[in-house]
Every structure is written in structure tokens, then in C-alpha cells.
PASEBA-1860 file (N, C-alpha, C; in nm, 3 decimals):
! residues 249
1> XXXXXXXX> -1.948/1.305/2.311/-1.952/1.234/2.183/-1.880/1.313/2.074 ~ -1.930/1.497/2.106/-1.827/1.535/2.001/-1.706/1.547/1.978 ~ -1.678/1.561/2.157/-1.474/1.544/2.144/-1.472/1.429/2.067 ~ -1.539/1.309/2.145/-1.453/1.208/2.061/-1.440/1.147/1.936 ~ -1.557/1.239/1.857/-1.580/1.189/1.743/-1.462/1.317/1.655 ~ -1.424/1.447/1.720/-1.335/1.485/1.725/-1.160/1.439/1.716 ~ -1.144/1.328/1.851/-1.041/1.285/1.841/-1.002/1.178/1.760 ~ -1.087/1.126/1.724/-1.084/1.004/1.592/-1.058/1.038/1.480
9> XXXXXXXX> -1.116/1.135/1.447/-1.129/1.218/1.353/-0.962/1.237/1.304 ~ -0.896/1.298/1.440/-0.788/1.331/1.375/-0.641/1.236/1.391 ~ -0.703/1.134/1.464/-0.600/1.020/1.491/-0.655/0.896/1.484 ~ -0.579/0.844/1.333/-0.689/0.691/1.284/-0.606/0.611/1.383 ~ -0.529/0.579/1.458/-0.461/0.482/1.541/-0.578/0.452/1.661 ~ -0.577/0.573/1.718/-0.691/0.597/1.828/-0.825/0.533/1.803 ~ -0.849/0.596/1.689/-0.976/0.513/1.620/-0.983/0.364/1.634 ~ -0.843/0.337/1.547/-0.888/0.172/1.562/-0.843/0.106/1.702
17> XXXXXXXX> -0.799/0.161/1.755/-0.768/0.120/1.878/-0.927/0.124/2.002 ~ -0.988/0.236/1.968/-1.128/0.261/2.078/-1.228/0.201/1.989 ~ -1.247/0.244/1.894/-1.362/0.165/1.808/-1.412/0.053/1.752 ~ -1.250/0.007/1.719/-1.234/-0.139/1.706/-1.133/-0.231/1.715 ~ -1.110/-0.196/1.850/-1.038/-0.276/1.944/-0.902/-0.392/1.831 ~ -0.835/-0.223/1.759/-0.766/-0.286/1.694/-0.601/-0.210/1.785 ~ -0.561/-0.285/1.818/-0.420/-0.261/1.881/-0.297/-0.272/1.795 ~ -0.256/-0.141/1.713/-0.182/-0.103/1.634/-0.046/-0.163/1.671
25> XXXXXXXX> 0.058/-0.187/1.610/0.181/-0.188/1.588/0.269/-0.068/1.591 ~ 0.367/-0.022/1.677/0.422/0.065/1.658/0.431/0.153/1.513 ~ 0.471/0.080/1.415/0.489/0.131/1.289/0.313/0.126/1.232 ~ 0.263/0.057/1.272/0.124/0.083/1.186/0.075/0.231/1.256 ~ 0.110/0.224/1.349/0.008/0.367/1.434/0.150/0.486/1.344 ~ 0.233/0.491/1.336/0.299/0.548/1.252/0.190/0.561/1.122 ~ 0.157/0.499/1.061/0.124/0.511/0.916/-0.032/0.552/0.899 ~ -0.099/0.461/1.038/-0.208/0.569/1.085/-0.197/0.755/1.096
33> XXXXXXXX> -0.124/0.739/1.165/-0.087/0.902/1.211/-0.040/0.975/1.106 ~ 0.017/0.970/0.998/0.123/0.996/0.863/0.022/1.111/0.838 ~ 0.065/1.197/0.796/-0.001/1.271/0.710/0.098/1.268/0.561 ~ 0.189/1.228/0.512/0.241/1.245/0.414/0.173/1.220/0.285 ~ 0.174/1.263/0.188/0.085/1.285/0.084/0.152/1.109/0.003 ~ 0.248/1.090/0.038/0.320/1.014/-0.104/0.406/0.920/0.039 ~ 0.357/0.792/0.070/0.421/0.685/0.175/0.414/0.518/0.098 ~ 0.535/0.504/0.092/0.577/0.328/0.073/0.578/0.274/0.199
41> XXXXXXXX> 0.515/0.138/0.207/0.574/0.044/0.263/0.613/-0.054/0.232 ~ 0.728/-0.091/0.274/0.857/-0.218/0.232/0.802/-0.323/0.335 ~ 0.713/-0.435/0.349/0.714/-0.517/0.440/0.729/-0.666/0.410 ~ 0.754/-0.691/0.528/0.779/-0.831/0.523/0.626/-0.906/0.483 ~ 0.611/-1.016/0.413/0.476/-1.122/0.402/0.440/-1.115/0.594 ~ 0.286/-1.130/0.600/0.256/-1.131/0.708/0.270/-1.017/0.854 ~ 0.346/-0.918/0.798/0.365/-0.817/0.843/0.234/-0.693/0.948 ~ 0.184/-0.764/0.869/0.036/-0.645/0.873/0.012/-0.541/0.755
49> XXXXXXXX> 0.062/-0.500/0.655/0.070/-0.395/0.542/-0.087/-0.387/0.507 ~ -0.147/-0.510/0.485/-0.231/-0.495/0.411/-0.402/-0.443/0.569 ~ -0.331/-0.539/0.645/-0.430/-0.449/0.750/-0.432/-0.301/0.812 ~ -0.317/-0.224/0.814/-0.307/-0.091/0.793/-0.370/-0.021/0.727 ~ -0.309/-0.064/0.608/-0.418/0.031/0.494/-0.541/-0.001/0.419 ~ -0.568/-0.112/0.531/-0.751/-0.145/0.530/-0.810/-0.010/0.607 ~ -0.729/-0.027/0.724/-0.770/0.046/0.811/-0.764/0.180/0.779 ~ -0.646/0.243/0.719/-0.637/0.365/0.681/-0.775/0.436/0.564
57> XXXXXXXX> -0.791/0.300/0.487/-0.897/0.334/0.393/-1.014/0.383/0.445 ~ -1.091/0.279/0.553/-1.173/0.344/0.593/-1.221/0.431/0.712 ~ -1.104/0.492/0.719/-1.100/0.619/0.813/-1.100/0.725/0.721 ~ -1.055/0.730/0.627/-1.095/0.787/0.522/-1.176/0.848/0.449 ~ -1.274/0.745/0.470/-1.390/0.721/0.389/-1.522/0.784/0.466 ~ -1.440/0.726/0.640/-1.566/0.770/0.743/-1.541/0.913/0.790 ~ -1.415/0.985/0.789/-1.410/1.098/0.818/-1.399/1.246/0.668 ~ -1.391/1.200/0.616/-1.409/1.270/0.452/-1.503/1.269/0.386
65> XXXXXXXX> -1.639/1.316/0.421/-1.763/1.276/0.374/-1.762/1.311/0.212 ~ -1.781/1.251/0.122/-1.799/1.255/0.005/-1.629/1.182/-0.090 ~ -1.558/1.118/-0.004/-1.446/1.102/-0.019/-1.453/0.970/-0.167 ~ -1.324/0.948/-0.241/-1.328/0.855/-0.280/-1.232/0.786/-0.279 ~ -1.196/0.669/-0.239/-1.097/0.615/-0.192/-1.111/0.475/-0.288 ~ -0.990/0.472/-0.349/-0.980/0.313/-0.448/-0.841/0.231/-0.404 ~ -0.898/0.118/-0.392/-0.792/0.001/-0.348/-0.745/-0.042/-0.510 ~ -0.606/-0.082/-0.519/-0.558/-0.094/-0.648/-0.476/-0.216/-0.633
73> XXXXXXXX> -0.516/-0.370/-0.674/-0.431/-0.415/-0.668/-0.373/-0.501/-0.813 ~ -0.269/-0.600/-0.839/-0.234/-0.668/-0.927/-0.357/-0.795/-1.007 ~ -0.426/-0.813/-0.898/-0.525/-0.898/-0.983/-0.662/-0.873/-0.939 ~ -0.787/-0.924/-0.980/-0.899/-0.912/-0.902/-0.932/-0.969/-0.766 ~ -0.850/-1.125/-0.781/-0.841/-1.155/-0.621/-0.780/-1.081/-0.496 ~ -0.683/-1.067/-0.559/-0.604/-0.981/-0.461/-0.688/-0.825/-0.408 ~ -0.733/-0.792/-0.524/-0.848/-0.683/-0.510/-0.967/-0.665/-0.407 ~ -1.015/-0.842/-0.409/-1.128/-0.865/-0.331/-1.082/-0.906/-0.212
81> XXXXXXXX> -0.944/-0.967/-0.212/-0.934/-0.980/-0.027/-0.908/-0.862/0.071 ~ -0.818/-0.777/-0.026/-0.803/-0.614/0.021/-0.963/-0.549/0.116 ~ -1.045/-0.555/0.021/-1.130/-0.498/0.065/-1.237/-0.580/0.147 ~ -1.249/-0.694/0.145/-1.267/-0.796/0.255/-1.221/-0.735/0.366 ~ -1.096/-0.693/0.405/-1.028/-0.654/0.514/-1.084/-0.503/0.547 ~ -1.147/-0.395/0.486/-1.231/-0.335/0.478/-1.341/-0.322/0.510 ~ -1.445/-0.417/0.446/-1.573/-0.470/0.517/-1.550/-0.482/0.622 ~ -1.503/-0.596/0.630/-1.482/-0.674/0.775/-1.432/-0.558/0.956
89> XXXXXXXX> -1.385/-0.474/0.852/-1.371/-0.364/0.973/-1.490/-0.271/0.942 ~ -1.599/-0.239/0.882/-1.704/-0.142/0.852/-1.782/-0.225/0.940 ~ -1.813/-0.361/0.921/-1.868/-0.409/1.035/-1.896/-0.442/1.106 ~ -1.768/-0.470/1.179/-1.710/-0.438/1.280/-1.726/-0.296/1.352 ~ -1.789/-0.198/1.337/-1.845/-0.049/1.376/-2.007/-0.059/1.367 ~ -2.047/-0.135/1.400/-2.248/-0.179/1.359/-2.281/-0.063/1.256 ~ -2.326/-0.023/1.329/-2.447/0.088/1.243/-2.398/0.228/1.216 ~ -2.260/0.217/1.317/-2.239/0.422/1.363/-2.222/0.504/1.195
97> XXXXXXXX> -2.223/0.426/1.081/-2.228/0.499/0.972/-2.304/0.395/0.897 ~ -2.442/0.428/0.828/-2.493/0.318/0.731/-2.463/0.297/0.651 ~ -2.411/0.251/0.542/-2.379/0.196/0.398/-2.527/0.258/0.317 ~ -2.551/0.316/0.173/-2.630/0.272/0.092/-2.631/0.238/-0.009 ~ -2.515/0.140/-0.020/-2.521/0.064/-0.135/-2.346/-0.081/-0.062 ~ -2.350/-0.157/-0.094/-2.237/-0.265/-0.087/-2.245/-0.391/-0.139 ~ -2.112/-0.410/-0.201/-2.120/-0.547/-0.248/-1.956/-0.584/-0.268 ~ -1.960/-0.706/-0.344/-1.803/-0.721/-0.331/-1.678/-0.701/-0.326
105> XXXXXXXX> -1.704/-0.563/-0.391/-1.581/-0.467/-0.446/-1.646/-0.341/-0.406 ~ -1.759/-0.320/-0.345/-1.781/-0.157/-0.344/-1.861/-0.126/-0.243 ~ -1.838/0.027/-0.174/-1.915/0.001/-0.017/-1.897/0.184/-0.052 ~ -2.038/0.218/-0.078/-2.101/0.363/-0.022/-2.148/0.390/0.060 ~ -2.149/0.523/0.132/-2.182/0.534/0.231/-2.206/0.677/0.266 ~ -2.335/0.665/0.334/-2.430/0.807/0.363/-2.286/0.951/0.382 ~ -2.330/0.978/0.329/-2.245/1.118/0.286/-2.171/1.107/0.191 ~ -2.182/1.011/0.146/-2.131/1.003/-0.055/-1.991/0.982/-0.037
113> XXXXXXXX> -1.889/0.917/0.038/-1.786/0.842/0.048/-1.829/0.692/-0.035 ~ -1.699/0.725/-0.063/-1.704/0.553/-0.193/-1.547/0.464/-0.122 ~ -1.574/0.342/-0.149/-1.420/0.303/-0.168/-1.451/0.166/-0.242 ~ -1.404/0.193/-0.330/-1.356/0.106/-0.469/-1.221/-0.012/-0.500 ~ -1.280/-0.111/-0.476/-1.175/-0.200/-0.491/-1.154/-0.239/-0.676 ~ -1.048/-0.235/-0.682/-0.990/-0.212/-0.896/-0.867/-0.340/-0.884 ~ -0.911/-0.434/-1.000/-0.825/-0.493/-1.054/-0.698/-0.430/-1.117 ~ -0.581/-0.501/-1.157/-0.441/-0.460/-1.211/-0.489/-0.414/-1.392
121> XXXXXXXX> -0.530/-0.360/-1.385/-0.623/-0.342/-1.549/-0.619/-0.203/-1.557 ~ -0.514/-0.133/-1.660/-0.552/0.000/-1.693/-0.689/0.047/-1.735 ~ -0.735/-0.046/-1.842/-0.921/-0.012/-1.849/-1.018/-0.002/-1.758 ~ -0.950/-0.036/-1.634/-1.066/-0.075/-1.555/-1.039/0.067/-1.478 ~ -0.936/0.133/-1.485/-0.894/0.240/-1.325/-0.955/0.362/-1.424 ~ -0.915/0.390/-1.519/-0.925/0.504/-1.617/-1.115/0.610/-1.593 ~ -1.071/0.697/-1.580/-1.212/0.760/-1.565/-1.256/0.846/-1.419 ~ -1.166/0.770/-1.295/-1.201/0.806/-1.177/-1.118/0.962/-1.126
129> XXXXXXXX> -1.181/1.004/-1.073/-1.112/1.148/-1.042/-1.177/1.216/-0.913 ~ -1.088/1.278/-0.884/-1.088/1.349/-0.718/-1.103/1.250/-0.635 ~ -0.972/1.175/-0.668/-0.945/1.043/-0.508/-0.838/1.125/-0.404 ~ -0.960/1.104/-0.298/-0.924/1.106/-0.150/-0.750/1.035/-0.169 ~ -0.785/0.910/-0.159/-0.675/0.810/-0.128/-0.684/0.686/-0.213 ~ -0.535/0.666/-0.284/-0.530/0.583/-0.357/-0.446/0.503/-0.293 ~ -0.495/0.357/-0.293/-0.384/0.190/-0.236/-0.317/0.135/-0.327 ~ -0.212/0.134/-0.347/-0.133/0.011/-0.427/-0.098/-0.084/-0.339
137> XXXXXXXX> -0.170/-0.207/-0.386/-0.128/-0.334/-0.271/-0.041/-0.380/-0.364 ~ 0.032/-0.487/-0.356/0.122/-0.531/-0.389/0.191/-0.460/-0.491 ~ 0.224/-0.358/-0.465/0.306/-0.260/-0.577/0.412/-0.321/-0.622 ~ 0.471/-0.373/-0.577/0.619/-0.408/-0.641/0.586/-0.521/-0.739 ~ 0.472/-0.548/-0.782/0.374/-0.672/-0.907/0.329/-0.580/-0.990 ~ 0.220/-0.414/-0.996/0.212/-0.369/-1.037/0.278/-0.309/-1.094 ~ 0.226/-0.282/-1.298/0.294/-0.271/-1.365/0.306/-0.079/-1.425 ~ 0.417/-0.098/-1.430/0.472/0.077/-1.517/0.365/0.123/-1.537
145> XXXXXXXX> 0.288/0.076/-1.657/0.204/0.175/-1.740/0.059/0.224/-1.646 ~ 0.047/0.092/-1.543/-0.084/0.117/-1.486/-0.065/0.203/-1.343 ~ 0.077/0.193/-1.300/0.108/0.311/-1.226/0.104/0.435/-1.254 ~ 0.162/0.426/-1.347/0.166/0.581/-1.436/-0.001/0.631/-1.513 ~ -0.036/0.578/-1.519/-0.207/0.599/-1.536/-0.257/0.617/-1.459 ~ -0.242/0.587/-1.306/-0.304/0.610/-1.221/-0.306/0.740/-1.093 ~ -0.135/0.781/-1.154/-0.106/0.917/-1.045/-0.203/1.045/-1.107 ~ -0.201/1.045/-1.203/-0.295/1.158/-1.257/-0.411/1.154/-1.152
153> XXXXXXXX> -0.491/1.057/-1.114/-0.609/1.051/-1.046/-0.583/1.205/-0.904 ~ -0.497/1.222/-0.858/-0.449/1.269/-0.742/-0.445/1.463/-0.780 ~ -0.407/1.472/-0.892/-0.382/1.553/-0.921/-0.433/1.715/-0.901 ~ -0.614/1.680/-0.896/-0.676/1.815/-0.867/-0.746/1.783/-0.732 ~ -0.754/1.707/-0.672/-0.792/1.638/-0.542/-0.714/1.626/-0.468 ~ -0.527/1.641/-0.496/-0.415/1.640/-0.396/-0.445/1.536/-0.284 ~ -0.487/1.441/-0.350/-0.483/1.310/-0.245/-0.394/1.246/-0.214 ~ -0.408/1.136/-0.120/-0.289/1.074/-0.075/-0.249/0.931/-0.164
161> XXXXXXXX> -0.144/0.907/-0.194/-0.052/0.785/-0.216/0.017/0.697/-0.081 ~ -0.063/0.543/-0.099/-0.001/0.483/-0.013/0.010/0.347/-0.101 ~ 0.156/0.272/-0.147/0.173/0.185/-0.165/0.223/0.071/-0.081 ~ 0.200/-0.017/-0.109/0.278/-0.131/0.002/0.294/-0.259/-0.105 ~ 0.429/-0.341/-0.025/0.444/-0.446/-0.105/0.595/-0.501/-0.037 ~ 0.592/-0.619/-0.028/0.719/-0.715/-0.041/0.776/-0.665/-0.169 ~ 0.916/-0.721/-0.175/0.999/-0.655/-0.324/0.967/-0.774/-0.432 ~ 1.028/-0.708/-0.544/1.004/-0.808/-0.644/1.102/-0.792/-0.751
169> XXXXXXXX> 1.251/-0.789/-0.696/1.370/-0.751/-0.771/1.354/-0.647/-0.761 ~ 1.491/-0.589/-0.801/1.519/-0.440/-0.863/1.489/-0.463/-1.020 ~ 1.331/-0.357/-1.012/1.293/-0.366/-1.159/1.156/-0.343/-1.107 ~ 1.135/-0.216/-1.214/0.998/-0.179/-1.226/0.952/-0.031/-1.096 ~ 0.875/0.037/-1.078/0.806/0.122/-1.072/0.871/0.137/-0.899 ~ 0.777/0.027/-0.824/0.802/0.047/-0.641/0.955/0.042/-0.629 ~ 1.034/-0.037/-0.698/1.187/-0.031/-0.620/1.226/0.085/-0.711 ~ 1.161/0.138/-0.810/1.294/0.293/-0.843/1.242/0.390/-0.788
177> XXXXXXXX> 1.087/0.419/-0.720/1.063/0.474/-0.617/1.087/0.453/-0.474 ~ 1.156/0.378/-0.446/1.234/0.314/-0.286/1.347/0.391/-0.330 ~ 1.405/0.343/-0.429/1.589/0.372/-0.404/1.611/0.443/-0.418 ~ 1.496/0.570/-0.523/1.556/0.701/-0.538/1.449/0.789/-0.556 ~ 1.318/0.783/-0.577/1.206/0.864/-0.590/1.190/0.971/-0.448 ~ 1.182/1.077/-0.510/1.153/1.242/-0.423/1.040/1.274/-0.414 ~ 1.017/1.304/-0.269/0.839/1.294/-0.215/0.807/1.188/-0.138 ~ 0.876/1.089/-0.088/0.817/0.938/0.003/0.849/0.966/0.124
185> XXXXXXXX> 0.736/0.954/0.218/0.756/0.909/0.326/0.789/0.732/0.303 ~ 0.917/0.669/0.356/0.949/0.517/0.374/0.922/0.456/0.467 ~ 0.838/0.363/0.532/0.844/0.265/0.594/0.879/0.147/0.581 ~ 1.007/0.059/0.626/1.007/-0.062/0.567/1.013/-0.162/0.729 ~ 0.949/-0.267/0.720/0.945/-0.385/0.831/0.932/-0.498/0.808 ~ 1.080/-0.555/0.807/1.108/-0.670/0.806/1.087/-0.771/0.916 ~ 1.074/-0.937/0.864/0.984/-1.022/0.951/1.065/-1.016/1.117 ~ 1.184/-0.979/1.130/1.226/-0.987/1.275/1.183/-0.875/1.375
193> XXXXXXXX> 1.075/-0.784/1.300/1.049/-0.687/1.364/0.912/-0.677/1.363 ~ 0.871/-0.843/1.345/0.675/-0.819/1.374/0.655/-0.916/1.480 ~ 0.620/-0.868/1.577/0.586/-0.939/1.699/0.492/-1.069/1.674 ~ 0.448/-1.088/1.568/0.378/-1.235/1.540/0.417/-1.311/1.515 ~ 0.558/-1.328/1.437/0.639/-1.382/1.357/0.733/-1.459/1.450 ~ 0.762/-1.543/1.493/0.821/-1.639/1.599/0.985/-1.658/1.507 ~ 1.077/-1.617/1.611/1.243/-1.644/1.531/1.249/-1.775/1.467 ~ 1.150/-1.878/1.537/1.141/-2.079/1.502/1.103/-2.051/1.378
201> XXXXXXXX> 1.015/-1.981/1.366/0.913/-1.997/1.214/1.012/-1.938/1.135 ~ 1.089/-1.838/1.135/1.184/-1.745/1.050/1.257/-1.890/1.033 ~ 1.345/-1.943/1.065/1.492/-2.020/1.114/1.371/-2.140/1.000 ~ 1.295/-2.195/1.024/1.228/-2.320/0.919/1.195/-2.258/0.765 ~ 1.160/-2.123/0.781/1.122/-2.039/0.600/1.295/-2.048/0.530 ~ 1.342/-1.988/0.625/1.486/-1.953/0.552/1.566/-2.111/0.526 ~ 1.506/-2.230/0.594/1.574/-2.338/0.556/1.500/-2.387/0.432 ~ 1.414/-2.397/0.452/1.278/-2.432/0.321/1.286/-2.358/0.172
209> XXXXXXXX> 1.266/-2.226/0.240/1.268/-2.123/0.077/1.398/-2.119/0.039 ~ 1.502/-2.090/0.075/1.611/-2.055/0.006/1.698/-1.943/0.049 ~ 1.799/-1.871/0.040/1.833/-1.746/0.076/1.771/-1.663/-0.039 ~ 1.781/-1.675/-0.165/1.703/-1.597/-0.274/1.554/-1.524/-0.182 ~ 1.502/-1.644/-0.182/1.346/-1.607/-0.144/1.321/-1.548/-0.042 ~ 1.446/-1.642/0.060/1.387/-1.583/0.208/1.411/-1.423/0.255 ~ 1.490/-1.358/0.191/1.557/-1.248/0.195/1.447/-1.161/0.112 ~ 1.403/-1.178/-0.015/1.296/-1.112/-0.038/1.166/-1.097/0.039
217> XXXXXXXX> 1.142/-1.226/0.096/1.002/-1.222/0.129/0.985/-1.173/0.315 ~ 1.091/-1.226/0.339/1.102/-1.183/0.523/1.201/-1.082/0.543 ~ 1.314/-1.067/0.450/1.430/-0.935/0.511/1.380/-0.800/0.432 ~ 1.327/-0.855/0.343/1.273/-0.703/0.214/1.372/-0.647/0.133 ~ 1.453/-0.710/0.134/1.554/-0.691/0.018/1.503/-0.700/-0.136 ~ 1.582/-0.587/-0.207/1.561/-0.610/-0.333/1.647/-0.737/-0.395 ~ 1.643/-0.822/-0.471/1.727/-0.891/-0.450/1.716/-0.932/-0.622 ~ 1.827/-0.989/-0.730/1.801/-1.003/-0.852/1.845/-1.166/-0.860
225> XXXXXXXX> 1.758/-1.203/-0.968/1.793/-1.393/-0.996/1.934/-1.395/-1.031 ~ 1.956/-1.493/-0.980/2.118/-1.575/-1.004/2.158/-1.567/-1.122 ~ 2.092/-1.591/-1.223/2.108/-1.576/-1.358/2.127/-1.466/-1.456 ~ 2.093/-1.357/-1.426/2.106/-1.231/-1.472/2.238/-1.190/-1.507 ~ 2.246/-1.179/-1.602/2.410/-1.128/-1.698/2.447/-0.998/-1.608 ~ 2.397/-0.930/-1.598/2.426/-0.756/-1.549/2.354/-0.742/-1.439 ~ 2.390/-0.724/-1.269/2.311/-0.668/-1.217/2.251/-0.495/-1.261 ~ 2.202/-0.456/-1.152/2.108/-0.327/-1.130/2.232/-0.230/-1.103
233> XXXXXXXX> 2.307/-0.269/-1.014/2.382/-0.185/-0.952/2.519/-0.195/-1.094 ~ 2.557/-0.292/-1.096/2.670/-0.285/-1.257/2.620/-0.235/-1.382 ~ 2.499/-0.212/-1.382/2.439/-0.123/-1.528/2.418/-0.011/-1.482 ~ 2.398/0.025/-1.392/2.404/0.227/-1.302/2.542/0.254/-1.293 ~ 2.638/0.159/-1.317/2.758/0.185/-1.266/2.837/0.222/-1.433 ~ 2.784/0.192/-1.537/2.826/0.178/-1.632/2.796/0.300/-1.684 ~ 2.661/0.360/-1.692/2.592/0.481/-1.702/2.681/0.630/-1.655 ~ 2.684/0.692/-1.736/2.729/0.839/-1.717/2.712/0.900/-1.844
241> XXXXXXXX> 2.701/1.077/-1.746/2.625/1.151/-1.816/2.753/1.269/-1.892 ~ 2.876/1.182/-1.888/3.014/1.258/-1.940/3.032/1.168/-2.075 ~ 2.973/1.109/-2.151/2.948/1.042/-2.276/2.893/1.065/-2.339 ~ 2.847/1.160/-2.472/2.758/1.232/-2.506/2.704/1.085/-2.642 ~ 2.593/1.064/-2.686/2.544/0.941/-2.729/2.583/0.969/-2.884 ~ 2.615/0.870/-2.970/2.674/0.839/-3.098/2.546/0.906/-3.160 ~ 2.417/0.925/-3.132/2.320/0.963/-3.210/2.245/1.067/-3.156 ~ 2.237/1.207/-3.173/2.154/1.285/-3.128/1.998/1.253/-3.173
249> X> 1.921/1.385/-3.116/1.776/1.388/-3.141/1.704/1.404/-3.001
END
């Protein structure tokens, strides 16, 4: 019992694979296994992203006794299905760790592990400190200021960062940490590379949605509206640091 509570311990893939007969994805048992402090994932809708780092959460939670682990997403719904996917795997394990305290957004548990599901609300995240592991679900929706409010949390606890998200243009926080941010482990998996995803079903989205959409939501491209005067890439291109600015200070 103790090897194996041993080998779980140090490989969440294994875990969900013996404990709860969850049969990882190449790249998810990747992100299981990660030790990287600071990991994006770029995925396609339907991908699995958000069941990964259900899973990652509460391995977390069950092997880090006193841990605190907060799910972070763009709205409160989105908040509560996150951790739905959470529950739903805690009990899915019966009893082997008791809860003493749970409810819709929050699940403690004997040895003082927390994991906290948080709306897109800077008021609401502000206050928490020494997180285990922090989730950004749909990061590429979440906004600047509440990202940036929220890395501090990590700081004297050297916890982990794991965001995930489909794109949402070039613009804002997750794509200038994709294209150029130092410190990421990257994962990105697009819909032709999830074994659930049928080429028929791809071939009917991409006729339906559009190339705009379909390319964001199934290829993971950053991608900018038709309408936009200046792309991303023609305003970086314009930029240089051999122009010294008409106005100091």
C-alpha cells in the first residue's frame, strides 16, 4: 500500500489511470507528469484541457497535505463547472481521503488541503496566499489586471502556474505569454490531434463556423477580426527601439 501510495504520489498520470480508471492522453499524461513551475495550454474546444487540470488539481490537493489550490476562471459559471470536474473525480475515489467541509465551489480536506473555485473578479481572488497551484481556465478571456493580481499569490509558496485556453486574438495577457513570455513550459493541441474528435465532425464545424472561427477554436491559432486597421504583427513591425520618442520622462 505504501509503494503505491508512493508511486501515485509521484506520478499523477498513474494515479488517474489506477485509481480512477482515467486513461490519459498522450499529452495529458505529459502535463500530469510536468513538473514545470509556469505551463500553458493552447487547446483545441473539446480537447480535454479542462479535464487535465481537474485532475492535476486534485492530485495536488491529495498529495500536499495542507495545500491550497484555486481554480480561476472568467466567470462564476465557468468557475463552477471547473470544479464540478473536480468533485466528480474526489468521488470518484470513495472515502480513501474524507472531505471536512464541501460545497459548490469549495472542497477541504483532512489534512488542511483546500481547493477553491474563484470567479473572473479581482475582489474576489485578493487575500489568498501560499497557493500550491493556481488554474487559469479560459485564460485567453481573462483579463490583464486580474492576471497580474493574481501571480503575486505564488510568490513565497513558489507554486505552480497552469493556464489553459482556446485563443482569443492576439491581444491581452495568454497570447503575449505564448508568443514571447520566458519561463513556459507550452503545450498546444489542436482538434486533429484528439482522438475523440472525428475528421466528419471537423470537415461540418469548419463548413458551419467559418474559417475565422474554425481556426481559432479547432486549429488554435491566434487569429485577428477582418476589420482591424493594423494587425499585431504590422504594429511590432513598426516599433523600434532606434527612434528615441519626441517626449522624454
Amino acid at each position: 500500500m505504501l509503494g503505491r501510495d508512493l508511486r501515485w504520489a509521484l506520478d499523477a498520470a498513474l494515479w488517474a489511470r489506477e485509481a480512477l480508471g482515467f486513461e490519459a492522453d498522450p499529452w495529458q499524461a505529459g502535463v500530469l507528469r510536468s513538473g514545470a513551475k509556469r505551463l500553458l495550454m493552447l487547446c483545441s474546444r473539446q480537447a480535454g484541457k479542462s479535464t487535465v487540470a481537474a485532475l492535476a488539481a486534485l492530485h495536488a490537493a491529495l498529495y500536499h497535505p495542507g495545500a491550497l489550490v484555486l481554480l480561476l476562471s472568467p466567470s462564476l459559471r465557468q468557475s463552477g463547472e471547473l470544479f464540478r470536474r473536480v468533485a466528480g473525480f474526489y468521488r470518484a475515489l470513495g472515502d480513501a481521503v474524507p472531505a471536512e467541509a464541501e460545497s459548490a465551489l469549495r472542497l477541504e480536506l483532512r489534512g488542511g488541503s483546500r481547493i477553491i473555485s474563484l470567479p473572473g473578479s479581482e475582489g474576489t481572488v485578493r487575500g489568498y496566499s501560499g497557493v500550491r497551484l493556481l488554474v487559469v481556465d479560459e485564460a485567453a478571456r481573462v483579463e490583464d489586471d486580474l492576471y497580474y493580481s493574481v501571480r503575486p499569490m505564488l510568490a513565497v509558496s513558489g507554486g505552480r502556474l497552469l493556464a489553459l485556453s482556446t485563443p482569443f486574438g492576439k491581444r491581452g495577457w495568454f497570447f503575449h505569454e505564448w508568443a514571447e513570455g520566458a519561463g513556459w513550459e507550452r503545450v498546444k493541441v489542436p482538434a486533429a490531434e484528439c482522438p475523440r474528435i472525428s475528421p466528419a465532425f471537423l470537415e461540418e464545424e469548419r463548413a458551419h463556423l467559418g474559417d475565422w472561427w474554425y481556426r481559432q477554436e479547432y486549429e488554435c491559432e491566434f487569429v485577428e477580426p477582418a476589420d482591424k486597421v493594423f494587425g499585431y504583427d504590422q504594429v511590432m513591425r513598426a516599433l523600434t527601439p532606434d527612434v528615441k520618442p519626441l517626449f522624454g520622462g
